[in-house]
ROFIMI-578807 format. One record per atom (N, C-alpha, C, O): residue number from 0; atom name; x negated, y, z negated. Coordinates in nm, 2 decimals, padded with zeros to 4 digits. Each point is the difference from the previous one (the first is absolute). Layout:
<recs>
REC   seq   atom     east    north       up
REC   NUM     CA        X        Y        Z
...
</recs>
This chain:
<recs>
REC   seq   atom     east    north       up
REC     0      N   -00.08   -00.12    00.00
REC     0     CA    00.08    00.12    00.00
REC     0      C   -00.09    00.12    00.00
REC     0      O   -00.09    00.01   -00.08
REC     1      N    00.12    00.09    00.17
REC     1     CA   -00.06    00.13    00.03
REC     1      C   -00.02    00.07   -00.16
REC     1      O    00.03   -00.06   -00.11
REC     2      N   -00.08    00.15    00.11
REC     2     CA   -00.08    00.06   -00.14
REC     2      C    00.15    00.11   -00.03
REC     2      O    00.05    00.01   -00.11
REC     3      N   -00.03    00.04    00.22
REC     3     CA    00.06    00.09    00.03
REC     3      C    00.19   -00.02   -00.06
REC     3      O    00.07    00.09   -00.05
REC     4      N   -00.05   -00.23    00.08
REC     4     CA    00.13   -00.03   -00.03
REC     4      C   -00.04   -00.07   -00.14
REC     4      O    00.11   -00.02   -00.07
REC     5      N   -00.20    00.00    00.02
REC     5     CA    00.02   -00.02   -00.14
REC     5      C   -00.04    00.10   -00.13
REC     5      O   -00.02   -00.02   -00.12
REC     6      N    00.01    00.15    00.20
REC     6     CA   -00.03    00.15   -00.05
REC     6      C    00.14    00.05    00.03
REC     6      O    00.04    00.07   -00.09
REC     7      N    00.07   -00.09    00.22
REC     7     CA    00.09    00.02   -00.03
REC     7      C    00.09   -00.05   -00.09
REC     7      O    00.08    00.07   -00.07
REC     8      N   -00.08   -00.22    00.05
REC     8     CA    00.04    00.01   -00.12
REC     8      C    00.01    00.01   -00.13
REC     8      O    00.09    00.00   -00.08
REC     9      N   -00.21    00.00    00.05
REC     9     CA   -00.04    00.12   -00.12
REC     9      C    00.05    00.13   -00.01
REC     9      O    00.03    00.04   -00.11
REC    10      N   -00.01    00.05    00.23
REC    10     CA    00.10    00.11   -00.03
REC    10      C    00.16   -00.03    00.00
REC    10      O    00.09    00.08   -00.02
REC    11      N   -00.09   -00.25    00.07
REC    11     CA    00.18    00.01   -00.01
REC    11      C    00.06   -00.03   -00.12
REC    11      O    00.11    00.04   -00.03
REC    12      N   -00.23   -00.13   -00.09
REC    12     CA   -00.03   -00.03   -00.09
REC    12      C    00.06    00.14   -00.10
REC    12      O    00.09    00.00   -00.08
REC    13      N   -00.19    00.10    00.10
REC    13     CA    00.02    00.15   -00.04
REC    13      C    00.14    00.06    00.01
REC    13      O    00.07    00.04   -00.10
REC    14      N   -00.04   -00.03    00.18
REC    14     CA    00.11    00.04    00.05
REC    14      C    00.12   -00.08   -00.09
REC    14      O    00.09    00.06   -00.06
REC    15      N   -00.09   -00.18    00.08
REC    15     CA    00.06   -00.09   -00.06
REC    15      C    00.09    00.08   -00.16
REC    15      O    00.11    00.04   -00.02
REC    16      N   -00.26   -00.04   -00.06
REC    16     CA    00.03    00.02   -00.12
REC    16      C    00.04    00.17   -00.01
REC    16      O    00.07    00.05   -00.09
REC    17      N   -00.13    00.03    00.20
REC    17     CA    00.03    00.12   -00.03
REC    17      C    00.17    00.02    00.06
REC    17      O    00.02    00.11    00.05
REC    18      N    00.05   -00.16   -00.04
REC    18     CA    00.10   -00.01    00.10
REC    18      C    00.09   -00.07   -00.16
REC    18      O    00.12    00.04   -00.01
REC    19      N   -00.17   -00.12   -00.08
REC    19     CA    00.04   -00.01   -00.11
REC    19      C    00.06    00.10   -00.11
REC    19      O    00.11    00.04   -00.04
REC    20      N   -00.22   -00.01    00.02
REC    20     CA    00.05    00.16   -00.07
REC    20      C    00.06    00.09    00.06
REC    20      O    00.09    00.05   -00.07
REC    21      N   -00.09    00.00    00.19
REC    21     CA    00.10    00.07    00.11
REC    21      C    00.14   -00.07   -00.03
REC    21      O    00.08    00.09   -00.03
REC    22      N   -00.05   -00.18    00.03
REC    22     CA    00.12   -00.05    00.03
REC    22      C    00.05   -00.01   -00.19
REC    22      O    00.11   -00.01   -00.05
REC    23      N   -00.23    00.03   -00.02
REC    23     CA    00.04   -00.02   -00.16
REC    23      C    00.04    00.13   -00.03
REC    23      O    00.08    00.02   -00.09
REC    24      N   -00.12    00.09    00.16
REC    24     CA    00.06    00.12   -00.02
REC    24      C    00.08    00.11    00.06
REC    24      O    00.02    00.12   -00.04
REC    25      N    00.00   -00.19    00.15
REC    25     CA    00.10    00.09    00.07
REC    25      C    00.10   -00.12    00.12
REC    25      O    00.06    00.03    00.10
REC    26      N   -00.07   -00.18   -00.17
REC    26     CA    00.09   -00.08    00.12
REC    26      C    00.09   -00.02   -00.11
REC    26      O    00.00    00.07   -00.11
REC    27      N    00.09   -00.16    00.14
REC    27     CA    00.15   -00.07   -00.07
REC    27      C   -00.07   -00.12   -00.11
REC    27      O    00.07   -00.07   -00.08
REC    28      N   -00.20    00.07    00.09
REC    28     CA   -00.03   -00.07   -00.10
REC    28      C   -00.02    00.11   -00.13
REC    28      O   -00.02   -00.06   -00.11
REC    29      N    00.02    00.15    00.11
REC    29     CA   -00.04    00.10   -00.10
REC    29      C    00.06   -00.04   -00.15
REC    29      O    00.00    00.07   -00.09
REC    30      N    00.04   -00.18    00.09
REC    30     CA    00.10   -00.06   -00.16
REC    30      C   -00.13    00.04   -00.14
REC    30      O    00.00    00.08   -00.09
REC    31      N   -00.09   -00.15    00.15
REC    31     CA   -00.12    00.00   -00.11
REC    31      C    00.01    00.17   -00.04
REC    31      O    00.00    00.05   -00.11
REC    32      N    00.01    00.02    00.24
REC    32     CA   -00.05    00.15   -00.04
REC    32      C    00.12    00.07   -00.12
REC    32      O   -00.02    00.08   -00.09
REC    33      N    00.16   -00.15    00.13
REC    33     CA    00.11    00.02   -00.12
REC    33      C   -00.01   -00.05   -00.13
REC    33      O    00.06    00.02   -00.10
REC    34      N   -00.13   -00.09    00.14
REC    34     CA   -00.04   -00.14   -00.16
REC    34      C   -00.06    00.11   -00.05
REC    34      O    00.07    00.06   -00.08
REC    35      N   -00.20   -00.01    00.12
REC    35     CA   -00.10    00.08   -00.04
REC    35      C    00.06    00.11   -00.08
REC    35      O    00.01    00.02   -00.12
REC    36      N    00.04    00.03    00.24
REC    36     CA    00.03    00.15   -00.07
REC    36      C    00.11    00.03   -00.10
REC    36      O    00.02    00.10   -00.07
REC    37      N    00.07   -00.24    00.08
REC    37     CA    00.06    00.01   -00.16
REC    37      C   -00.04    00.00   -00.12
REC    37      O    00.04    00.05   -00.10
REC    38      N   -00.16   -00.15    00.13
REC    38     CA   -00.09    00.00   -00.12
REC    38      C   -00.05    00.12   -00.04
REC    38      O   -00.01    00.03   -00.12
REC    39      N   -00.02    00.05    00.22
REC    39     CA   -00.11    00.13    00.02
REC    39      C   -00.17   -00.04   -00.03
REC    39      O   -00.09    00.04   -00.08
REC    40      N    00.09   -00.15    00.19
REC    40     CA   -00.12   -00.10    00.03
REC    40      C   -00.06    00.08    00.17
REC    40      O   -00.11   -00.02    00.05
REC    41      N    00.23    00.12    00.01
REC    41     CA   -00.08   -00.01    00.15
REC    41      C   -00.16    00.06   -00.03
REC    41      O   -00.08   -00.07    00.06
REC    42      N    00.02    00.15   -00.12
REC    42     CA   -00.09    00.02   -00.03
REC    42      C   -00.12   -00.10    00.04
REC    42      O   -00.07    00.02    00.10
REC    43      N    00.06   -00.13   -00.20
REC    43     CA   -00.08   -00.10    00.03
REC    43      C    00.01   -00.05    00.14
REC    43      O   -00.10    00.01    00.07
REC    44      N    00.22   -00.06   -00.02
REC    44     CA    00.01   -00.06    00.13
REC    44      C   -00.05    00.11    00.11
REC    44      O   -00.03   -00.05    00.11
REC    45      N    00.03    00.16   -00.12
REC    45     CA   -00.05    00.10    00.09
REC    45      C   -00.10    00.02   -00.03
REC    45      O   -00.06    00.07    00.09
REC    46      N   -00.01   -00.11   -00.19
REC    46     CA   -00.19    00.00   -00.03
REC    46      C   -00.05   -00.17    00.07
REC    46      O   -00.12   -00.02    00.03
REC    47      N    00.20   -00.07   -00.02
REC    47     CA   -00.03   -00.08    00.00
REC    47      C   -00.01    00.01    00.20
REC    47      O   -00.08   -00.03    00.08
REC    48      N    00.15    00.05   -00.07
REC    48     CA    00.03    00.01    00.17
REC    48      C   -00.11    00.07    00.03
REC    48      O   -00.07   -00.07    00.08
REC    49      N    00.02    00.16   -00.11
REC    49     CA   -00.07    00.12   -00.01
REC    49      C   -00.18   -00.06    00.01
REC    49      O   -00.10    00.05    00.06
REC    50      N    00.09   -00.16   -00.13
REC    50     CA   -00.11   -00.06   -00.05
REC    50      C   -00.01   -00.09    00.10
REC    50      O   -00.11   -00.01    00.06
REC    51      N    00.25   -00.08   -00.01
REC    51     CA   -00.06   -00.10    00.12
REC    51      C    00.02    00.04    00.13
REC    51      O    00.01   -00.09    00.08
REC    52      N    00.00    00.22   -00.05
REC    52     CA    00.02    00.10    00.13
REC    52      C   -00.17    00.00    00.00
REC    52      O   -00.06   -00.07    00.09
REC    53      N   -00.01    00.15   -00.18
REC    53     CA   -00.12    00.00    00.01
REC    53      C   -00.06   -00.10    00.00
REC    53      O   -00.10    00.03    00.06
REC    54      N    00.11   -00.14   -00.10
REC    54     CA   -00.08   -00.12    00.02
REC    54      C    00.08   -00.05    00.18
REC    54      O   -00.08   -00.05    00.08
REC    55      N    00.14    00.06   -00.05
REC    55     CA    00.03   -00.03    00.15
REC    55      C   -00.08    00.11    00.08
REC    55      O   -00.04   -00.03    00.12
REC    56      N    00.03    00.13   -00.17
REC    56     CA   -00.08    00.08    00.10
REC    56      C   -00.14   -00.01   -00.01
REC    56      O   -00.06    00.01    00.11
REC    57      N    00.01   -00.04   -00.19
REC    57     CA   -00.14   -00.08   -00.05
REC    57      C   -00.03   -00.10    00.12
REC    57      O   -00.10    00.01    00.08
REC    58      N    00.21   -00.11   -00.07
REC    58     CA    00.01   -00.12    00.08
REC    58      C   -00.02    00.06    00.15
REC    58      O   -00.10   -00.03    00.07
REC    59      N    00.17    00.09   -00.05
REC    59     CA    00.04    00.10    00.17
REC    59      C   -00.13    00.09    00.01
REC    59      O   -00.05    00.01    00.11
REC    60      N    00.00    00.03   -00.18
REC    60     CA   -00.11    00.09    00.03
REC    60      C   -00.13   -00.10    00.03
REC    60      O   -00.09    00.03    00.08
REC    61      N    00.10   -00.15   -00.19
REC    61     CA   -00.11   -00.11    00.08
REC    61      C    00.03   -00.10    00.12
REC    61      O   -00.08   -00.07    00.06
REC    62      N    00.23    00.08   -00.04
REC    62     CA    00.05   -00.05    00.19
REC    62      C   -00.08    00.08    00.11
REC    62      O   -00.07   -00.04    00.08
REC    63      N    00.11    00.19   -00.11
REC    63     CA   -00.05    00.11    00.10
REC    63      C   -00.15   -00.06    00.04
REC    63      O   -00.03   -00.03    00.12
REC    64      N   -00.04    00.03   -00.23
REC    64     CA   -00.08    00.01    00.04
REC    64      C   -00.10   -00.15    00.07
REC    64      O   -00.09   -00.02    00.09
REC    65      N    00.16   -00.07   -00.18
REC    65     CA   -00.01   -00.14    00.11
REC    65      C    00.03   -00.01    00.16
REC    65      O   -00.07   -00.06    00.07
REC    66      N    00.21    00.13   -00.03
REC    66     CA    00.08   -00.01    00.11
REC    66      C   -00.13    00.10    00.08
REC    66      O   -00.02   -00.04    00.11
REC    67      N   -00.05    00.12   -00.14
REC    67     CA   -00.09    00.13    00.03
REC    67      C   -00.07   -00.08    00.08
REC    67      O   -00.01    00.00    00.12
REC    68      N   -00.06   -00.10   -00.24
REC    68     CA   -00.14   -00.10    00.01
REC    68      C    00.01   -00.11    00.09
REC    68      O   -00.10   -00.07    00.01
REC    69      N    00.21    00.05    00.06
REC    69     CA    00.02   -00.12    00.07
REC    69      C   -00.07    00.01    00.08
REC    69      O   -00.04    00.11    00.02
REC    70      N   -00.02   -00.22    00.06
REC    70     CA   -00.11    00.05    00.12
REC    70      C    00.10   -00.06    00.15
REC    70      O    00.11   -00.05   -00.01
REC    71      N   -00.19    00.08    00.12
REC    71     CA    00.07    00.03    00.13
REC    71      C    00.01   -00.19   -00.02
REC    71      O    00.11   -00.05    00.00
REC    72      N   -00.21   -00.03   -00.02
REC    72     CA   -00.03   -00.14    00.04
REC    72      C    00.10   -00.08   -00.10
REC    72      O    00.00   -00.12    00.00
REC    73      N    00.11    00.21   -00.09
REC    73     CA    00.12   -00.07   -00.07
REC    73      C    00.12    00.02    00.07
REC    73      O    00.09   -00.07   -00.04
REC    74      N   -00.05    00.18    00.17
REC    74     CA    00.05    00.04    00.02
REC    74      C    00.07   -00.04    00.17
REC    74      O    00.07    00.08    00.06
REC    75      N   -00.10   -00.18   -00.02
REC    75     CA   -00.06   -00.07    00.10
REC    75      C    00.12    00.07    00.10
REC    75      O   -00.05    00.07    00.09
REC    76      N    00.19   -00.08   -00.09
REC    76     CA    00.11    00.03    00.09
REC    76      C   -00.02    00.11    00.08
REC    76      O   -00.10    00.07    00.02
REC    77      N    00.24   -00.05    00.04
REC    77     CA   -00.03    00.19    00.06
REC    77      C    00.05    00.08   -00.04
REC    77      O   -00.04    00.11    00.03
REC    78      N    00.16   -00.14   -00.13
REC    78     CA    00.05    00.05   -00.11
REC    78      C   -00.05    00.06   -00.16
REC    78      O    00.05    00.08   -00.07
REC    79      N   -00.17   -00.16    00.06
REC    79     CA   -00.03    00.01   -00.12
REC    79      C   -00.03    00.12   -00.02
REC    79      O    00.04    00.03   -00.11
REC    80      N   -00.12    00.06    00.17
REC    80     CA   -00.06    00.11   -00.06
REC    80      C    00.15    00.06    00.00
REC    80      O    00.02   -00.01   -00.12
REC    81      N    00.07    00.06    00.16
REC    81     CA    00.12    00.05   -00.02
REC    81      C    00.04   -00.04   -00.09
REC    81      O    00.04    00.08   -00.09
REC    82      N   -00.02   -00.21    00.07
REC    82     CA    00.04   -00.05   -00.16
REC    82      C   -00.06    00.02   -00.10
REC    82      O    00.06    00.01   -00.10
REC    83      N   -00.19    00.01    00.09
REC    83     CA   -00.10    00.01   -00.14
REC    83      C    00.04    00.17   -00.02
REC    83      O    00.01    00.03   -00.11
REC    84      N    00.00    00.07    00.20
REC    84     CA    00.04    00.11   -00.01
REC    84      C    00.12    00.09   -00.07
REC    84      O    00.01    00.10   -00.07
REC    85      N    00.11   -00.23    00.14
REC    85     CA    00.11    00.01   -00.04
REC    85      C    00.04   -00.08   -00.14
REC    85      O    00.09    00.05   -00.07
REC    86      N   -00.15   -00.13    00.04
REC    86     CA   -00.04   -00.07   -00.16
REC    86      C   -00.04    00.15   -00.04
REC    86      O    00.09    00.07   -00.05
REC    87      N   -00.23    00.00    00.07
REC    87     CA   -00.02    00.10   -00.12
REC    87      C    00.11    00.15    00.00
REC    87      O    00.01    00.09   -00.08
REC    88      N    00.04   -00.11    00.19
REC    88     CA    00.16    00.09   -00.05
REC    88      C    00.05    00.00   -00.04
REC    88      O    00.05    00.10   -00.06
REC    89      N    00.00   -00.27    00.05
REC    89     CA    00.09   -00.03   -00.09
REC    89      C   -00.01   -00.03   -00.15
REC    89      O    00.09    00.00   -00.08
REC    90      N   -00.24   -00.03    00.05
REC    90     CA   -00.08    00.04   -00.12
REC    90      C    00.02    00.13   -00.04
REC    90      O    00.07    00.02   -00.09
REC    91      N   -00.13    00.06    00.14
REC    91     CA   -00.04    00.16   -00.03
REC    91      C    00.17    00.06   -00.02
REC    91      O    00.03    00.11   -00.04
REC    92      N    00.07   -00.21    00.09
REC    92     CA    00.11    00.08   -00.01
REC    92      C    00.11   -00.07   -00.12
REC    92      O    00.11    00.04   -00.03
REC    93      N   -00.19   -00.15   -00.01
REC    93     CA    00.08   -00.08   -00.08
REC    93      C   -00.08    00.06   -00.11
REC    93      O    00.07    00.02   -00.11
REC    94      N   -00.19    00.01    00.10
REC    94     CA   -00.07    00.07   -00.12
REC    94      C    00.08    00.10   -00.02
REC    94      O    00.09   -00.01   -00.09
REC    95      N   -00.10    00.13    00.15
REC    95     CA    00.10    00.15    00.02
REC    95      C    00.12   -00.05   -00.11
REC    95      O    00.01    00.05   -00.12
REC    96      N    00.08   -00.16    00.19
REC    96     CA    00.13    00.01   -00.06
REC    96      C    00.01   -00.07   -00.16
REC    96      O    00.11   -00.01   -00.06
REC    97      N   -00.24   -00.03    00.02
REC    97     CA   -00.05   -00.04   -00.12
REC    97      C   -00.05    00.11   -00.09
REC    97      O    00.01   -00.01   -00.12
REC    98      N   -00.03    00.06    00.15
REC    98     CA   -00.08    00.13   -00.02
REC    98      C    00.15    00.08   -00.02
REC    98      O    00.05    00.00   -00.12
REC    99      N   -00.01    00.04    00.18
REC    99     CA    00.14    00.07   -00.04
REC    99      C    00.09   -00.07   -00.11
REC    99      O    00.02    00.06   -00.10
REC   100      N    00.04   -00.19    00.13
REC   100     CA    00.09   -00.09   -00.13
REC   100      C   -00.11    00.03   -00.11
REC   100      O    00.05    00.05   -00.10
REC   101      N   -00.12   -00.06    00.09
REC   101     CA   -00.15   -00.03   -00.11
REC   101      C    00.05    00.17   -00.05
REC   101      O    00.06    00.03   -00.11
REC   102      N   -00.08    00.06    00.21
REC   102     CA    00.05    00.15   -00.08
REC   102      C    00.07    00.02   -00.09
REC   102      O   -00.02    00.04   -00.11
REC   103      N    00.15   -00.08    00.19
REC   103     CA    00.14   -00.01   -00.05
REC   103      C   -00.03   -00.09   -00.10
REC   103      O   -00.05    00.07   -00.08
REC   104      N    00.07   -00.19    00.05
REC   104     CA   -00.06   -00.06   -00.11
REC   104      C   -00.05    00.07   -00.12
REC   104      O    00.05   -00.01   -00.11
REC   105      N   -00.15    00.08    00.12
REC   105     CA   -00.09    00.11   -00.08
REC   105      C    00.06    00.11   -00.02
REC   105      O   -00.07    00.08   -00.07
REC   106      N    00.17   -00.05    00.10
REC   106     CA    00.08    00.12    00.01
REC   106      C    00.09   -00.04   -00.14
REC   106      O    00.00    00.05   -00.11
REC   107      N    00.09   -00.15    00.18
REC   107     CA    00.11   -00.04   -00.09
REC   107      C   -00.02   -00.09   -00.10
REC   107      O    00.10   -00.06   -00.05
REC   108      N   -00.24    00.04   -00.01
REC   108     CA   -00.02   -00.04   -00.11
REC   108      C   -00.04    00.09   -00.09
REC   108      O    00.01   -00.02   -00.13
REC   109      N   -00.08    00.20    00.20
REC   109     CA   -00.04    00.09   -00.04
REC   109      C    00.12    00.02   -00.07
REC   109      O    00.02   -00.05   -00.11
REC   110      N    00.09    00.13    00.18
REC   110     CA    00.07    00.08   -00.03
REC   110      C    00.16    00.00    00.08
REC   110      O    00.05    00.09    00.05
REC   111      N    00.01   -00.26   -00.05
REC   111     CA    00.09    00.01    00.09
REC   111      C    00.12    00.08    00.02
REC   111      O    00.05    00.01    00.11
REC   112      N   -00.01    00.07   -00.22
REC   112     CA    00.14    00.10    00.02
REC   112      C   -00.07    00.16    00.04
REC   112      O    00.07    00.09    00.05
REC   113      N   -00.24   -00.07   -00.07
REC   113     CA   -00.01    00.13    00.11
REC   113      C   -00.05   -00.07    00.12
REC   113      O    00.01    00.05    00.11
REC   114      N   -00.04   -00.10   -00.11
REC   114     CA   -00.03   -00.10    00.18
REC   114      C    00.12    00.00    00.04
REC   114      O    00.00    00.06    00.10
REC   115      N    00.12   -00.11   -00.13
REC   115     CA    00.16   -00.01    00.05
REC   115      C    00.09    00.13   -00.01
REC   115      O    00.11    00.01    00.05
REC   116      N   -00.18    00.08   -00.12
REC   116     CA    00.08    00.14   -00.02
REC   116      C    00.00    00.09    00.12
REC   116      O   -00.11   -00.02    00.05
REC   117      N    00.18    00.10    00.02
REC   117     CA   -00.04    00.13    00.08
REC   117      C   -00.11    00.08   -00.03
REC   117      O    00.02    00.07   -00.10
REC   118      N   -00.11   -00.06    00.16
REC   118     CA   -00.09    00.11    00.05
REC   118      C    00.02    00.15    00.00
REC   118      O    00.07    00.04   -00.10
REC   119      N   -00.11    00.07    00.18
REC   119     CA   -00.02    00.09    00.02
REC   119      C    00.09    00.03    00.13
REC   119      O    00.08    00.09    00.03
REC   120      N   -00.15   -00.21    00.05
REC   120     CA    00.08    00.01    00.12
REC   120      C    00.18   -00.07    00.04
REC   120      O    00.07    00.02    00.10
REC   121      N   -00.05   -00.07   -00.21
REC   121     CA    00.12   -00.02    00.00
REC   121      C    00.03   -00.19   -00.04
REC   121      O    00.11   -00.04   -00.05
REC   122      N   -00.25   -00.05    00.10
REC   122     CA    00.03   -00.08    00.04
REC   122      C   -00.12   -00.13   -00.15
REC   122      O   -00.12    00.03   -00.05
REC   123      N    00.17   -00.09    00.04
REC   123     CA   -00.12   -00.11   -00.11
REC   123      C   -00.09    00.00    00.14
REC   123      O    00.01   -00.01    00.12
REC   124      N   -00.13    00.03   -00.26
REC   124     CA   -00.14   -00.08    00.09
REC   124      C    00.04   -00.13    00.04
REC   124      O    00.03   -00.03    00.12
REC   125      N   -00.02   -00.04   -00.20
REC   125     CA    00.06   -00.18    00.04
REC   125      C    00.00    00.02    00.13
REC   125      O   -00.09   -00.01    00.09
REC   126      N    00.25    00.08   -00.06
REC   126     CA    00.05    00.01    00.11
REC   126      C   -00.10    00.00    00.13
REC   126      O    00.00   -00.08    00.10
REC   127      N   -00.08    00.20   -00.12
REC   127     CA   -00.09    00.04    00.11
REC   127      C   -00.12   -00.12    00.01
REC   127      O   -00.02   -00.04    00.11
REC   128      N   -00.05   -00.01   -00.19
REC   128     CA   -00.07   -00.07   -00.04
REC   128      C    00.06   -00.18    00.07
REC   128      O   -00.06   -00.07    00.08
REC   129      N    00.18    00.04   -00.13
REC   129     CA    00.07   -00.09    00.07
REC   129      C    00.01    00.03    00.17
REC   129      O   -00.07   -00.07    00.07
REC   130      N    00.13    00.14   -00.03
REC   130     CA    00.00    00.06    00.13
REC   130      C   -00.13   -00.06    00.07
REC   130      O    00.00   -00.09    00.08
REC   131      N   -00.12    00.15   -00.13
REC   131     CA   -00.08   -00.03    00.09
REC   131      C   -00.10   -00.13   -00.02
REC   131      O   -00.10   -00.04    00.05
REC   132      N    00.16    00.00   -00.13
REC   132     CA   -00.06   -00.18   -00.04
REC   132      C    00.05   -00.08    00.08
REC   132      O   -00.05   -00.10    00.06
REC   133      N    00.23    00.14   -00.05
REC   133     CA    00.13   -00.07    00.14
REC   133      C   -00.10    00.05    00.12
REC   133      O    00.06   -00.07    00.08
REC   134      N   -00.14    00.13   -00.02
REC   134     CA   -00.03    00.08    00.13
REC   134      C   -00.14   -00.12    00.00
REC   134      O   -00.04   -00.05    00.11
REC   135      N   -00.03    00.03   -00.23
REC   135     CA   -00.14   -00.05    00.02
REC   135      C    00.06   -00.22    00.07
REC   135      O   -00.03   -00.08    00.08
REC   136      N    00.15    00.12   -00.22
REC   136     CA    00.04   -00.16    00.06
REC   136      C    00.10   -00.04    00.13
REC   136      O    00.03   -00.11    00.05
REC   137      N    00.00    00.23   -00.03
REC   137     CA    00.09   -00.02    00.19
REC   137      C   -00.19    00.02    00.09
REC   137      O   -00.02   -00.04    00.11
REC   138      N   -00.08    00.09   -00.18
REC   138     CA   -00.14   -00.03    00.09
REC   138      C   -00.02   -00.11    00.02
REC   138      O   -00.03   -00.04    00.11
REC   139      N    00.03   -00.07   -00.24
REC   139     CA   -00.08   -00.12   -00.04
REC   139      C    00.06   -00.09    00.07
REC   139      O   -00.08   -00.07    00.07
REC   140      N    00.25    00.04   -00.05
REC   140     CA    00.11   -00.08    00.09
REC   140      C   -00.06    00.03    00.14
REC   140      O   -00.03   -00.10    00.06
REC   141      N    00.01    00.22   -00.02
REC   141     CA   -00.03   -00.02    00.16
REC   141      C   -00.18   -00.03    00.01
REC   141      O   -00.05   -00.07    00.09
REC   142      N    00.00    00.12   -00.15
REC   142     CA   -00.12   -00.07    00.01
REC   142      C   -00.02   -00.19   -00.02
REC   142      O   -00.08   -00.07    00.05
REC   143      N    00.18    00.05   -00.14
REC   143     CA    00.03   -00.14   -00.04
REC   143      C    00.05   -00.06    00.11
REC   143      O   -00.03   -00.12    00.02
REC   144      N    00.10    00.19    00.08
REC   144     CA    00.09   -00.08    00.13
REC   144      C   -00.10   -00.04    00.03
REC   144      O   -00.01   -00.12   -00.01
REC   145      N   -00.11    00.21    00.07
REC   145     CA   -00.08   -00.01    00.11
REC   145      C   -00.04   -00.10   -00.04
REC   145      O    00.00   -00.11    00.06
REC   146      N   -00.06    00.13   -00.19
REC   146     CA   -00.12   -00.10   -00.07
REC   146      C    00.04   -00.12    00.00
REC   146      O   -00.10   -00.08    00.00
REC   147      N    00.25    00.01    00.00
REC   147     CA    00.04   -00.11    00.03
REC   147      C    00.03   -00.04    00.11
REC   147      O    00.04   -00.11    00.03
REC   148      N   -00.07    00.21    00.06
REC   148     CA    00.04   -00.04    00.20
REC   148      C   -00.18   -00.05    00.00
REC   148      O   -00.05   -00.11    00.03
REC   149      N   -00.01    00.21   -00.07
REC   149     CA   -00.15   -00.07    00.02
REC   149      C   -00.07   -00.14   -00.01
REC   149      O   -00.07   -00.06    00.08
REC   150      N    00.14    00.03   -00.25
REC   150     CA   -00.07   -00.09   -00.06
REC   150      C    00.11   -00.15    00.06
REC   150      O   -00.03   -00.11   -00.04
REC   151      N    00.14    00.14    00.15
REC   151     CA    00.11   -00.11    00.08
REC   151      C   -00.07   -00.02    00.10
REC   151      O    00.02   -00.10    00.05
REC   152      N   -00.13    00.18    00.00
REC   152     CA   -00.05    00.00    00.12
REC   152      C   -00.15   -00.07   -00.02
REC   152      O   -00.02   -00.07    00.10
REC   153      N   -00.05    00.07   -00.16
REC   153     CA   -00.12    00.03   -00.12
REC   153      C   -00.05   -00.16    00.05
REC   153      O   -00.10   -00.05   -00.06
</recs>
């Protein structure tokens, strides 16, 4: 097996788990997050998210730089340099959107009712801050299409 497709999935791996917490705090799974906050526990679970955001970005920042290192003589197809490229997009862009939940995370364990309160400008940071985390992950889906037309062809 190519070097390449088992560095991909090492980032599907990533993804995987970061797609976990996403969905623990803003999908229909969110029960735990009501468990929490009756307790008035979200604190911890928002430190805790917070702590394995950074350890997945740990992980993604040593992919990049593997996927970097691949050499032309692992890459044999005519596709491949297109795919090893399009892998670190989808890296560099699956980091980004880790990097933002990881904020947010740090936000709302800081200080969740002025993180959720109105601003100056009219509107919660959340809000704006959510906004463009939705914009990084409508990036990650279409870079993801490609990255799975590649890796069908591959």
């Amino acid at each position: 097996m190519s070097k390449i497709i088992n560095l991909g999935c090492s980032v599907s791996d990533v993804h995987r788990r970061y797609a976990e917490i996403h969905g623990a705090l803003f999908g229909l799974t969110s029960y735990r997050m009501i468990l929490y906050a009756l307790k008035g526990k979200t604190s911890s679970l928002y430190s805790d998210y917070e702590l394995r955001l950074n350890t997945l970005q740990d992980e993604l920042t040593g992919l990049v730089e593997q996927i970097n290192r691949v050499d032309e003589d692992d890459l044999p197809l005519r596709n491949a340099a297109k795919l090893q490229q399009t892998l670190i997009d989808y890296t560099q862009t699956l980091n980004r959107a880790i990097s933002q939940l990881r904020s947010i995370c740090g936000h709302l364990n800081n200080n969740e009712e002025d993180y959720r309160s109105t601003n100056e400008s009219g509107q919660p940071t959340f809000n704006q801050d959510k906004v463009d985390y939705d914009y990084t992950i409508r990036e990650l889906e279409r870079i993801g299409t490609k990255l799975n037309k590649l890796f069908s062809t591959y």
